[in-house]
Structures are given as structure tokens and as C-alpha cells.
mmCIF file of the N, C-alpha and C atoms, coordinates in Angstrom:
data_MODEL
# 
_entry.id   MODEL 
# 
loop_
_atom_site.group_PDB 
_atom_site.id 
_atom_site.type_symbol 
_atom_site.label_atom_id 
_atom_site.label_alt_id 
_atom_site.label_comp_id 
_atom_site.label_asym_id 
_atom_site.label_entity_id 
_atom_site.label_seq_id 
_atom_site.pdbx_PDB_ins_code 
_atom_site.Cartn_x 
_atom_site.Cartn_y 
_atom_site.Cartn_z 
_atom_site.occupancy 
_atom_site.B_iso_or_equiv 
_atom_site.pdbx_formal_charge 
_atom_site.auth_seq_id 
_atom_site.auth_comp_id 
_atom_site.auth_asym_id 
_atom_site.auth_atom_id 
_atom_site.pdbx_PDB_model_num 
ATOM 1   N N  . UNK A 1 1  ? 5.765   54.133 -21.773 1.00 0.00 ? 1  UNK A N  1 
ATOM 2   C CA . UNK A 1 1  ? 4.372   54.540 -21.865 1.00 0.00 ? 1  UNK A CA 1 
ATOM 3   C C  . UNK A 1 1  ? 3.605   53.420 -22.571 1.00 0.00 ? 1  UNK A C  1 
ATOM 4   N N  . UNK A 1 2  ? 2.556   52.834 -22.095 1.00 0.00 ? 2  UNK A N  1 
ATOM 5   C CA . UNK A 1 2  ? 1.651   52.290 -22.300 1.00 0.00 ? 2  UNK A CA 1 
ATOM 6   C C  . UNK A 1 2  ? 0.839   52.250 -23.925 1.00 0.00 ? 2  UNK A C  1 
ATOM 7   N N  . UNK A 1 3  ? 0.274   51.226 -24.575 1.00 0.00 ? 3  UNK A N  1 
ATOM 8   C CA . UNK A 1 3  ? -0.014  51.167 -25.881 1.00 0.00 ? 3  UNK A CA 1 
ATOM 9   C C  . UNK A 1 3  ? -1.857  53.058 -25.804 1.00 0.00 ? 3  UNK A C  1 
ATOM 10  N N  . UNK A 1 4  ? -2.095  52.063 -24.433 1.00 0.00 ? 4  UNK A N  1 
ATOM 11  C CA . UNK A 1 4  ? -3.358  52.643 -24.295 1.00 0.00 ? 4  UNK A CA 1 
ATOM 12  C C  . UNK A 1 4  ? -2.883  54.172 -23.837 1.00 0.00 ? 4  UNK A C  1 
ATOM 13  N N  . UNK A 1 5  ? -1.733  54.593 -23.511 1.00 0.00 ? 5  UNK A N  1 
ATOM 14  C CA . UNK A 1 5  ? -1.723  55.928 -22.910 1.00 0.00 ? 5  UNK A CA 1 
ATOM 15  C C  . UNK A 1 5  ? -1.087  56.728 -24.525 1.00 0.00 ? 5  UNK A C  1 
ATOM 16  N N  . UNK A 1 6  ? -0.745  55.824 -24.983 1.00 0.00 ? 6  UNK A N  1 
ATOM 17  C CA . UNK A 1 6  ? -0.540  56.531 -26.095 1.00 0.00 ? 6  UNK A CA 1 
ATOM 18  C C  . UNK A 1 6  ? -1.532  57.340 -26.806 1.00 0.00 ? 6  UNK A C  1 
ATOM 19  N N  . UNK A 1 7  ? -2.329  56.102 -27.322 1.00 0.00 ? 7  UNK A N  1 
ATOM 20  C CA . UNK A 1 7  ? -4.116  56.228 -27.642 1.00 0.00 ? 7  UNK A CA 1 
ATOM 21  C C  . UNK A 1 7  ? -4.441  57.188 -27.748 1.00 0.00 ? 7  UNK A C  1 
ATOM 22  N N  . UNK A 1 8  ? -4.524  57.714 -26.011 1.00 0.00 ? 8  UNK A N  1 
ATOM 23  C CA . UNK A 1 8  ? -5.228  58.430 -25.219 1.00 0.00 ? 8  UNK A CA 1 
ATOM 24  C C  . UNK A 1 8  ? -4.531  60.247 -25.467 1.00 0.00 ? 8  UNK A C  1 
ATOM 25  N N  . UNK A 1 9  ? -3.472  59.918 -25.822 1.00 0.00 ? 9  UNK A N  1 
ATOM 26  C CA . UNK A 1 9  ? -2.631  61.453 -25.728 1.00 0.00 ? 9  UNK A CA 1 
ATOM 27  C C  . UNK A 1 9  ? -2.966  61.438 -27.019 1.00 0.00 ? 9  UNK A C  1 
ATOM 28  N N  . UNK A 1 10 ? -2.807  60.468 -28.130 1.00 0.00 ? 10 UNK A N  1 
ATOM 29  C CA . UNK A 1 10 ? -3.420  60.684 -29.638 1.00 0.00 ? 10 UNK A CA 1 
ATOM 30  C C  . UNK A 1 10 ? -4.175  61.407 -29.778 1.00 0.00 ? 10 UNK A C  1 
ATOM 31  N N  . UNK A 1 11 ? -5.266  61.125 -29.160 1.00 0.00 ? 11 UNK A N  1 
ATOM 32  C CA . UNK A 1 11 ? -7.173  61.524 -29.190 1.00 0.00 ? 11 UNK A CA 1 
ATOM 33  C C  . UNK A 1 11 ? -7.062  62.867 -28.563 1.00 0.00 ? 11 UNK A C  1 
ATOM 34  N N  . UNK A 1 12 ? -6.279  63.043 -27.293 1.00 0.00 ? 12 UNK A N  1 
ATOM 35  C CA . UNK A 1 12 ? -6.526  64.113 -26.900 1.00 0.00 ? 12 UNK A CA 1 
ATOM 36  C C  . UNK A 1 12 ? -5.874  65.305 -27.736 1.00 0.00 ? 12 UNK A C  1 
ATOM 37  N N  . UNK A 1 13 ? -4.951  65.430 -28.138 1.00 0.00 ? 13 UNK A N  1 
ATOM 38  C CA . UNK A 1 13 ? -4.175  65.724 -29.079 1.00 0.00 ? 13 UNK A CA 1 
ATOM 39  C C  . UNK A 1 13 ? -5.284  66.398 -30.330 1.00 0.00 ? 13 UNK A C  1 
ATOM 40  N N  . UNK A 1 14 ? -5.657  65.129 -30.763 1.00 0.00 ? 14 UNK A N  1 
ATOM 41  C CA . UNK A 1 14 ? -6.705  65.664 -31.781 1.00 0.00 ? 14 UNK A CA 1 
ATOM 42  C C  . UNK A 1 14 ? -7.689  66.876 -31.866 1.00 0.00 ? 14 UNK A C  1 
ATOM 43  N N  . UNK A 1 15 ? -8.272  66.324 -30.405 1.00 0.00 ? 15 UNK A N  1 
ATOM 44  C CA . UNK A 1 15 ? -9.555  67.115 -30.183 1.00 0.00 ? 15 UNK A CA 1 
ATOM 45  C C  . UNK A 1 15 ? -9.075  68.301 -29.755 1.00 0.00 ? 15 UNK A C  1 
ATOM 46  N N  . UNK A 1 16 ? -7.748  68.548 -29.216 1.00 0.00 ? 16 UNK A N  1 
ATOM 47  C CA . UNK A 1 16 ? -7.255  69.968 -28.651 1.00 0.00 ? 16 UNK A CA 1 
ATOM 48  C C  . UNK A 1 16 ? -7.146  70.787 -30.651 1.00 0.00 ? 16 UNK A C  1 
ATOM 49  N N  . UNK A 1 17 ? -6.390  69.766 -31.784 1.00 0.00 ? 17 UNK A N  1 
ATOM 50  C CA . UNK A 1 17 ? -6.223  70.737 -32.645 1.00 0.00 ? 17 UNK A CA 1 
ATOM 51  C C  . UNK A 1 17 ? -7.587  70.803 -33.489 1.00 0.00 ? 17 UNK A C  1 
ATOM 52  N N  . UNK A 1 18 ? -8.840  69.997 -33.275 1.00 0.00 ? 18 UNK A N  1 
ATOM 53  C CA . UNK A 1 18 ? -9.747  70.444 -34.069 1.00 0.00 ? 18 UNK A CA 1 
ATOM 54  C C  . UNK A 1 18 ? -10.779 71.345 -33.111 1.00 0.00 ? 18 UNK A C  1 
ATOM 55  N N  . UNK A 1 19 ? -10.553 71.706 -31.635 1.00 0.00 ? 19 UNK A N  1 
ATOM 56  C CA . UNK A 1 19 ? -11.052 72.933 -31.444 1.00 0.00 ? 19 UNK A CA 1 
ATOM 57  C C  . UNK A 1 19 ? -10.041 74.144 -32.157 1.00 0.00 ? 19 UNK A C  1 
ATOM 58  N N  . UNK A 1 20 ? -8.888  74.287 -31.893 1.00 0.00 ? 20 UNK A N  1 
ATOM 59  C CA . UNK A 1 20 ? -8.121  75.268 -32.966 1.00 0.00 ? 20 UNK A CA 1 
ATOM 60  C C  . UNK A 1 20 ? -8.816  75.365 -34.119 1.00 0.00 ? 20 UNK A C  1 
ATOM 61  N N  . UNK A 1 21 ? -9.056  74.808 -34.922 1.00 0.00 ? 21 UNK A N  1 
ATOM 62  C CA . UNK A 1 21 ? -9.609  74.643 -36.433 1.00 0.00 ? 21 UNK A CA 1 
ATOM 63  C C  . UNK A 1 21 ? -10.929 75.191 -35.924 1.00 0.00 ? 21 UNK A C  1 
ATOM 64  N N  . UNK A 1 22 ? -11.464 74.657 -35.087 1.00 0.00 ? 22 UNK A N  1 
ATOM 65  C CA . UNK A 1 22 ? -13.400 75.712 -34.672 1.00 0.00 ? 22 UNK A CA 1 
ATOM 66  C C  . UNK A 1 22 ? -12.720 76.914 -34.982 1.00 0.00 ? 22 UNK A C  1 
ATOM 67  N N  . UNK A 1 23 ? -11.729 77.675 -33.837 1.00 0.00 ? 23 UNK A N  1 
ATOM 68  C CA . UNK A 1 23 ? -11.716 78.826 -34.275 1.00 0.00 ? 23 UNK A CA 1 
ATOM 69  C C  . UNK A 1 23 ? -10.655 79.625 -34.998 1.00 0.00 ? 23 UNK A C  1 
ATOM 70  N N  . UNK A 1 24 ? -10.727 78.585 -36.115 1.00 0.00 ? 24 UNK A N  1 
ATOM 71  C CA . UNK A 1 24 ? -10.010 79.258 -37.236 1.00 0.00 ? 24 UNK A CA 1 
ATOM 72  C C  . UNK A 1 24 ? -8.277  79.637 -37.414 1.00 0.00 ? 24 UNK A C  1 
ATOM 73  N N  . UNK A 1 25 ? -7.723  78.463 -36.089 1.00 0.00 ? 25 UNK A N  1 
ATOM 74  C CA . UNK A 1 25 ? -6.375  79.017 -35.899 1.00 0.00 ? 25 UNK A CA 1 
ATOM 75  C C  . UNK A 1 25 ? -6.056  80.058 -34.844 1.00 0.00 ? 25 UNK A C  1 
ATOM 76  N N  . UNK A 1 26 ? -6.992  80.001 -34.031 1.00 0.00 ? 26 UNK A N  1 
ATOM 77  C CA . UNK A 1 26 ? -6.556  81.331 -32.968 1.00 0.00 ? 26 UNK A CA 1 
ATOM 78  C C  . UNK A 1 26 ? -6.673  80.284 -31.887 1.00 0.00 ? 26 UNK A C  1 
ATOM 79  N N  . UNK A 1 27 ? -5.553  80.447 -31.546 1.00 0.00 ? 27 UNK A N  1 
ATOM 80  C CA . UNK A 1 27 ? -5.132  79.322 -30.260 1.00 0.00 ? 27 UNK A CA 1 
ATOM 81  C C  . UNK A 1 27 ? -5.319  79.997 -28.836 1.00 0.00 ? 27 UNK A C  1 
ATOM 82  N N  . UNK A 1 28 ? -5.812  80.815 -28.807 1.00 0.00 ? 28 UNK A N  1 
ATOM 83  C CA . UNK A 1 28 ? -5.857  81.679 -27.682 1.00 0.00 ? 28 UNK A CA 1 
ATOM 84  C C  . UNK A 1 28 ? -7.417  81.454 -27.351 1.00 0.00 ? 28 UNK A C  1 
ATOM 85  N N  . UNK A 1 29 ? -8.715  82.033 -28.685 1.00 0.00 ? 29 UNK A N  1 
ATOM 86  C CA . UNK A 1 29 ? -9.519  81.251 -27.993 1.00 0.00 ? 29 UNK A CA 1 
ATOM 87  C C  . UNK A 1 29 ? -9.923  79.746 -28.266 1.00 0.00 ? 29 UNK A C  1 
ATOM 88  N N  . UNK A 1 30 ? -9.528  79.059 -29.309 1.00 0.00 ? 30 UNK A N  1 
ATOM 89  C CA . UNK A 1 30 ? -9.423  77.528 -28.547 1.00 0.00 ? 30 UNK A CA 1 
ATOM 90  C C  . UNK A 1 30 ? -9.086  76.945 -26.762 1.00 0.00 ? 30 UNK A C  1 
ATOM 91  N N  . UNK A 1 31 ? -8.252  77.833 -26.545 1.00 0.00 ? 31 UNK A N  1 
ATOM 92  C CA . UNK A 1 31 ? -7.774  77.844 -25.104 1.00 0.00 ? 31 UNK A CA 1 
ATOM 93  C C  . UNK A 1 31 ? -9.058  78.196 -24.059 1.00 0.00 ? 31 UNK A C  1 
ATOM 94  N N  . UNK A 1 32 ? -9.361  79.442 -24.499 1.00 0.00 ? 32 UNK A N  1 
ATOM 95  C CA . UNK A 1 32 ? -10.387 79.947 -23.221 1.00 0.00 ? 32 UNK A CA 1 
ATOM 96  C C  . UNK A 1 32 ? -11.606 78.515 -23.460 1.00 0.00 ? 32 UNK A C  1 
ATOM 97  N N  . UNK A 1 33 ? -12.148 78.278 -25.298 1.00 0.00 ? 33 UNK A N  1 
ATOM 98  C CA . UNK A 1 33 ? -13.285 77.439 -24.996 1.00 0.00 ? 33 UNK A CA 1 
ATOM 99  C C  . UNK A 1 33 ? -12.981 76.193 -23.853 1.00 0.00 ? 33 UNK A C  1 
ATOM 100 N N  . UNK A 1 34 ? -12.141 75.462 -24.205 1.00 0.00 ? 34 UNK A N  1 
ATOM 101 C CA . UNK A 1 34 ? -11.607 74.657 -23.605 1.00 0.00 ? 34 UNK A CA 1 
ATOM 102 C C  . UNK A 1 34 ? -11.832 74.551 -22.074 1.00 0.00 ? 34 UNK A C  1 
ATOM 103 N N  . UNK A 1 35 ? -11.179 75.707 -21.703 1.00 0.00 ? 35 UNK A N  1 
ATOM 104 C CA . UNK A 1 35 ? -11.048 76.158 -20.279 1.00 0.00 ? 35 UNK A CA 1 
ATOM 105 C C  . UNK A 1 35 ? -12.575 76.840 -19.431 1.00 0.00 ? 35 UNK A C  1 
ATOM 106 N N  . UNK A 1 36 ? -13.599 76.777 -20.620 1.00 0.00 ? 36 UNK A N  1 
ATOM 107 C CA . UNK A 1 36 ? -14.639 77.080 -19.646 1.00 0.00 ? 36 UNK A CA 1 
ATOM 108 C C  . UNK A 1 36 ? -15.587 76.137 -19.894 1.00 0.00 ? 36 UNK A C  1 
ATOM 109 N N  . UNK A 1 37 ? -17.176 76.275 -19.006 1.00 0.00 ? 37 UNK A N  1 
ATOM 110 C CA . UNK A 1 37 ? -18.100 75.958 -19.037 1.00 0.00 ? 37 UNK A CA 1 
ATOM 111 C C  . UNK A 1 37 ? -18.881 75.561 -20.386 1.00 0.00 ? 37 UNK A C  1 
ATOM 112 N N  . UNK A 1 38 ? -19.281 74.541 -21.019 1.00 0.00 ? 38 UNK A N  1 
ATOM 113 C CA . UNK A 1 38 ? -19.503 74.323 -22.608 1.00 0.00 ? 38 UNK A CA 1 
ATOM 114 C C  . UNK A 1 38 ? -21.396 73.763 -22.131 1.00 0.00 ? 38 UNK A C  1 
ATOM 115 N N  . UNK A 1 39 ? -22.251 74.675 -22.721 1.00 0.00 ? 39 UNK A N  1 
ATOM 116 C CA . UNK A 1 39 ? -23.778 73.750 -21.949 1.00 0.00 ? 39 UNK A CA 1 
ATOM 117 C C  . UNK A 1 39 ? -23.839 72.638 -23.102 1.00 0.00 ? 39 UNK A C  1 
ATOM 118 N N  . UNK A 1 40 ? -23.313 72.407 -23.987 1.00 0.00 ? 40 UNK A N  1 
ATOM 119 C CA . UNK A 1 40 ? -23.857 71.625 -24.770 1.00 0.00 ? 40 UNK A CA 1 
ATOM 120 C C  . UNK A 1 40 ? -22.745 70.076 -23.865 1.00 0.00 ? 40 UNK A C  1 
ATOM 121 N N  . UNK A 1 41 ? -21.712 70.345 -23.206 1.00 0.00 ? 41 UNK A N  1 
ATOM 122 C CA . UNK A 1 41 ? -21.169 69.285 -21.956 1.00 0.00 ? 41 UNK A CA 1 
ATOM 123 C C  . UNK A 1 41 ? -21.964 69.493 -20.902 1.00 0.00 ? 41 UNK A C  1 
ATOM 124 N N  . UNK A 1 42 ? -23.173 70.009 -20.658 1.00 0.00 ? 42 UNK A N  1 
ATOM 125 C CA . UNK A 1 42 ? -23.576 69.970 -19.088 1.00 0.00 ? 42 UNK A CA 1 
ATOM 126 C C  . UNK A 1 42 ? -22.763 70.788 -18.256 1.00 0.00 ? 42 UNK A C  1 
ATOM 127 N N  . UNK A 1 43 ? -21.996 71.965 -18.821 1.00 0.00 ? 43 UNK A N  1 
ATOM 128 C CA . UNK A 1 43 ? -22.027 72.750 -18.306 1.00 0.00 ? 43 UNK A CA 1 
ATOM 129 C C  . UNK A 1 43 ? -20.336 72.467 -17.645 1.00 0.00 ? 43 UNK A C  1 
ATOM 130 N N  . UNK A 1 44 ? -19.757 71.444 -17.810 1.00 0.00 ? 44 UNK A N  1 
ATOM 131 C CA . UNK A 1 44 ? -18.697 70.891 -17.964 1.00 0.00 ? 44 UNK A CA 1 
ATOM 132 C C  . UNK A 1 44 ? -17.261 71.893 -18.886 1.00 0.00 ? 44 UNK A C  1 
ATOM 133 N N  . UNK A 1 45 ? -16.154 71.969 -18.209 1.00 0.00 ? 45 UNK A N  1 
ATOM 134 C CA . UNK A 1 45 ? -14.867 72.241 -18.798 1.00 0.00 ? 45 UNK A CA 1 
ATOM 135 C C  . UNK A 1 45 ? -14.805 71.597 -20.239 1.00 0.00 ? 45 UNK A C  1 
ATOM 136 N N  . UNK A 1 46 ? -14.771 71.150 -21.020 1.00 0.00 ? 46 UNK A N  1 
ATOM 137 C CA . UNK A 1 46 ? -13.772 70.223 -22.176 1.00 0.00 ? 46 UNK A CA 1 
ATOM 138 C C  . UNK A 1 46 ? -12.618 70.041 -21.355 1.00 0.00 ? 46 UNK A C  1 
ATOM 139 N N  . UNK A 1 47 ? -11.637 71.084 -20.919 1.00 0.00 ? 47 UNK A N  1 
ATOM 140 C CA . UNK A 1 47 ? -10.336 70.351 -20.536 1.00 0.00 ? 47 UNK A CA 1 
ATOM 141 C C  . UNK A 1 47 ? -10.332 69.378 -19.445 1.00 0.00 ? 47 UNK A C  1 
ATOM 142 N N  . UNK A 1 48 ? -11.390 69.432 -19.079 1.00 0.00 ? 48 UNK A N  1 
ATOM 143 C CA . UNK A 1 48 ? -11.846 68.032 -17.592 1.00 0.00 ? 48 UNK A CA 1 
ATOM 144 C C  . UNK A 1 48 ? -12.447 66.901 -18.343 1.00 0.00 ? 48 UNK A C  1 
ATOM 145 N N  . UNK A 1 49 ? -12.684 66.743 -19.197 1.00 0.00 ? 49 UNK A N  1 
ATOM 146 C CA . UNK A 1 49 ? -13.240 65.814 -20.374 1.00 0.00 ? 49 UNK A CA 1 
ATOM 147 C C  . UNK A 1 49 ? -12.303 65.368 -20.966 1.00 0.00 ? 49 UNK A C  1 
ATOM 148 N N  . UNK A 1 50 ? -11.461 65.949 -21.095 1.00 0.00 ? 50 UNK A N  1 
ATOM 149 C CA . UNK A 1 50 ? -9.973  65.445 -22.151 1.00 0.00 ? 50 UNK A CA 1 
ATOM 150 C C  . UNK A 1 50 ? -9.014  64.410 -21.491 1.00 0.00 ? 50 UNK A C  1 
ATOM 151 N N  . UNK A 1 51 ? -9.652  64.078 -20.254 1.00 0.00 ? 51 UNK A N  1 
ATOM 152 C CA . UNK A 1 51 ? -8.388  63.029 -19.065 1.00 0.00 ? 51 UNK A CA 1 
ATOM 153 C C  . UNK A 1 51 ? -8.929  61.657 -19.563 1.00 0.00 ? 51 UNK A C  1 
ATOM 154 N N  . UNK A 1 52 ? -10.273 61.341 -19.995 1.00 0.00 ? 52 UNK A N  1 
ATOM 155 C CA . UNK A 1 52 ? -10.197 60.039 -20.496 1.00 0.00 ? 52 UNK A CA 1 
ATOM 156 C C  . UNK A 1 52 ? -10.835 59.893 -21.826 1.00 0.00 ? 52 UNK A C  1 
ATOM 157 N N  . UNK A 1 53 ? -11.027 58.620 -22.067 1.00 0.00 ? 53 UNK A N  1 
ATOM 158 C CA . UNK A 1 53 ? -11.521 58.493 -23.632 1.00 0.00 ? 53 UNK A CA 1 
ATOM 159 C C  . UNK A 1 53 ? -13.289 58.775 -24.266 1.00 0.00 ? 53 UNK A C  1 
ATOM 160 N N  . UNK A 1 54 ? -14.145 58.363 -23.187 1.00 0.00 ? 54 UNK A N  1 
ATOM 161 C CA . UNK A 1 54 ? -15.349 58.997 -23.360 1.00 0.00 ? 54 UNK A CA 1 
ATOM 162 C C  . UNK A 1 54 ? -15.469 60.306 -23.374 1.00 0.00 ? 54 UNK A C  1 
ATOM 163 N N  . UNK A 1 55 ? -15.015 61.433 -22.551 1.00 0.00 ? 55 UNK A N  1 
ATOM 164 C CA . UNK A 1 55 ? -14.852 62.267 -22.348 1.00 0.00 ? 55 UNK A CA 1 
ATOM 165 C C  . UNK A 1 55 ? -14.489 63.691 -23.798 1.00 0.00 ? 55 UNK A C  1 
ATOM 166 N N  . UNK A 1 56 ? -13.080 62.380 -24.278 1.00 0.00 ? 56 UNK A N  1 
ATOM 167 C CA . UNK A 1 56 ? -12.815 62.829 -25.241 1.00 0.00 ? 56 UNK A CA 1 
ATOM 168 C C  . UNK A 1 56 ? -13.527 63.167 -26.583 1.00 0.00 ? 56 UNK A C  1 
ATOM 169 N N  . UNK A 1 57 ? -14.511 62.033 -26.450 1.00 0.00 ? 57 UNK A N  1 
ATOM 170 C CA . UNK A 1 57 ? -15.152 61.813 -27.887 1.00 0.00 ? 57 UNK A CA 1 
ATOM 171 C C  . UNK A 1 57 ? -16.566 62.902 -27.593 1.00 0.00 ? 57 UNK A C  1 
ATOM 172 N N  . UNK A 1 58 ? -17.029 62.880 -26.433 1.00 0.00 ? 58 UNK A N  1 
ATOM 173 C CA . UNK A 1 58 ? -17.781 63.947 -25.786 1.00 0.00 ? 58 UNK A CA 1 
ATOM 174 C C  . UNK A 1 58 ? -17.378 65.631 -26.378 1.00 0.00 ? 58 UNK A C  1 
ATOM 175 N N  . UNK A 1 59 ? -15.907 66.087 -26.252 1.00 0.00 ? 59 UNK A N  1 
ATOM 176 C CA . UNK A 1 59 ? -15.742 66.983 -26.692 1.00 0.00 ? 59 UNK A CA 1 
ATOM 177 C C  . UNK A 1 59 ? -15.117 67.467 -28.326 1.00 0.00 ? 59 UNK A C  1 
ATOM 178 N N  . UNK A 1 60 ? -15.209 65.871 -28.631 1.00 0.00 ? 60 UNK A N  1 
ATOM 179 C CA . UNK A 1 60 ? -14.867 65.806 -30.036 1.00 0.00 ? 60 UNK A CA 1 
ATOM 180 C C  . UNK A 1 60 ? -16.117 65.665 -30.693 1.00 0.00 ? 60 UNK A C  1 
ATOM 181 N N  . UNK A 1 61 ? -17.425 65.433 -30.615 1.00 0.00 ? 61 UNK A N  1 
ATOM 182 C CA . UNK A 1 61 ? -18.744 65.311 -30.917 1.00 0.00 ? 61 UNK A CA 1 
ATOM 183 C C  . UNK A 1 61 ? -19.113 66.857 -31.073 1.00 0.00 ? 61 UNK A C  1 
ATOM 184 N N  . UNK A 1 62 ? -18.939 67.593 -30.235 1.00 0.00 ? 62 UNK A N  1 
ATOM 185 C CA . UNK A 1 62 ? -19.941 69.029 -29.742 1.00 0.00 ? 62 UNK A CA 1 
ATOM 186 C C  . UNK A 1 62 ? -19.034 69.750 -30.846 1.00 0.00 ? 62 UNK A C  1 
ATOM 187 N N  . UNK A 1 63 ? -17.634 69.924 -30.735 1.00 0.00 ? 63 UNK A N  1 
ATOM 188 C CA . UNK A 1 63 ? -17.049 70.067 -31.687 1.00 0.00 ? 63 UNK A CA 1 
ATOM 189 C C  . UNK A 1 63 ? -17.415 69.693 -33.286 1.00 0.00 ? 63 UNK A C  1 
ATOM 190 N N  . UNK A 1 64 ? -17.454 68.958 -33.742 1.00 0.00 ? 64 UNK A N  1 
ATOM 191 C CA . UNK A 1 64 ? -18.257 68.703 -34.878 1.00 0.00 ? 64 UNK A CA 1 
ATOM 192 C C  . UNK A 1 64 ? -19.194 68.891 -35.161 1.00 0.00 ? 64 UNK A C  1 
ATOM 193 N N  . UNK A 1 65 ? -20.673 69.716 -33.805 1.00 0.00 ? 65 UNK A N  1 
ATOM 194 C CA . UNK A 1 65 ? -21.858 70.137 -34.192 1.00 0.00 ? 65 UNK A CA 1 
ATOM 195 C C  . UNK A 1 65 ? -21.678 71.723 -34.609 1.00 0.00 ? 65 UNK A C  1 
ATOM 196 N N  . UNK A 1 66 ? -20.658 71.859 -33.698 1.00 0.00 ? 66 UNK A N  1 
ATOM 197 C CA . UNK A 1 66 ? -20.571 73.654 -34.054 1.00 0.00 ? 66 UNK A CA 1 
ATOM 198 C C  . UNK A 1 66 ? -19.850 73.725 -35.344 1.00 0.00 ? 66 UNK A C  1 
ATOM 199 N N  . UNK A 1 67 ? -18.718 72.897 -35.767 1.00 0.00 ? 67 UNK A N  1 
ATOM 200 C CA . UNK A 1 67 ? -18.537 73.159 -37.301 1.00 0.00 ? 67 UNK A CA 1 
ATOM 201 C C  . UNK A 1 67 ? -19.706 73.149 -38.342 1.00 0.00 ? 67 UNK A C  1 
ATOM 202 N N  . UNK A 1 68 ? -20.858 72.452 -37.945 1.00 0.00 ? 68 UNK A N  1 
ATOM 203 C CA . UNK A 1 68 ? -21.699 72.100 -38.822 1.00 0.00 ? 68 UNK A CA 1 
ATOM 204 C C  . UNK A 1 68 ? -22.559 72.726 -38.488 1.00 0.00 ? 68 UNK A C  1 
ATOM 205 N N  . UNK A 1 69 ? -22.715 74.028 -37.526 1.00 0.00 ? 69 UNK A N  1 
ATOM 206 C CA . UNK A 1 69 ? -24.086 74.986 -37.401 1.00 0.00 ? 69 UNK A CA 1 
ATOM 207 C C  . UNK A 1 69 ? -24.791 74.364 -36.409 1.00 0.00 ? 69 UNK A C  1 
ATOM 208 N N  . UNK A 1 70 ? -24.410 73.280 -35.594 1.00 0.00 ? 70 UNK A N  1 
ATOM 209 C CA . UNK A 1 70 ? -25.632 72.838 -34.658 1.00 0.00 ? 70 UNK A CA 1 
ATOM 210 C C  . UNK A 1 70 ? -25.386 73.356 -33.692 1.00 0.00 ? 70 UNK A C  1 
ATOM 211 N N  . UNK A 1 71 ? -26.316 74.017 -33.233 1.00 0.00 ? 71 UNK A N  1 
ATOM 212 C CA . UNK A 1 71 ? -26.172 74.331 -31.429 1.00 0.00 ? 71 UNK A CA 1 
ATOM 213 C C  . UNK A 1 71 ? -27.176 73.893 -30.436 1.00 0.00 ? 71 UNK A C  1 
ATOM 214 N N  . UNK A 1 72 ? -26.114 73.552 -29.947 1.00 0.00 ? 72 UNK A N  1 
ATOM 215 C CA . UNK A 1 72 ? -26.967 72.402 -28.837 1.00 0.00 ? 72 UNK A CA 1 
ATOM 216 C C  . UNK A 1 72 ? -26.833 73.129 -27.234 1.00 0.00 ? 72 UNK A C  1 
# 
């Protein structure tokens, strides 16, 4: 495996356990957010966002507004 595919499973990795942490350790709905429609992505999956690195930081951003009360 590749330096960059590593990276890439790193990051994704991340952003999968700091949606967990959004909701508090319940991995079930971390799962559904993930798996649906997010408008603050344009209406976009997160888990279709998570295949590359912009994408990633896309759902690692929105993530960090909702910890912090922003809704976008």
C-alpha cells in the first residue's frame, strides 16, 4: 500500500471517529449521518466524500461546525 493510500485511510479513519464523537459514541447514528443526505454537503452522502482527500476535509469541516453550534 502506497505512502498516499495510507494518508488517505488515516484521514478517513479520523473523520469516520470524530462523527462518532458528534454523536456522543453511538455508532449507529454516526452511521445513518454518514449514510445520508448532509445540506450543509450540498445535499451529498459524507460516505461518498470520504473516497478522496478534499472530500474528506469537506466532511471533517461540517463536522466541526456542528460540534461548535454552527448550522449551516
Amino acid at each position: 500500500m502506497s505512502q498516499d493510500n495510507v494518508d488517505l485511510n488515516t484521514l478517513r479513519m479520523t473523520a469516520i471517529a470524530e462523527a462518532v464523537e458528534l454523536f456522543e459514541g453511538n455508532q449507529k447514528l454516526a452511521d445513518q449521518w454518514l449514510s445520508g443526505p448532509v445540506r450543509a454537503l450540498g445535499d451529498k452522502k459524507p460516505n461518498d466524500l470520504l473516497k478522496y482527500e478534499e472530500g474528506i476535509q469537506q466532511v471533517r469541516d461540517v463536522i466541526g461546525r456542528l460540534e461548535h453550534g454552527i448550522v449551516t
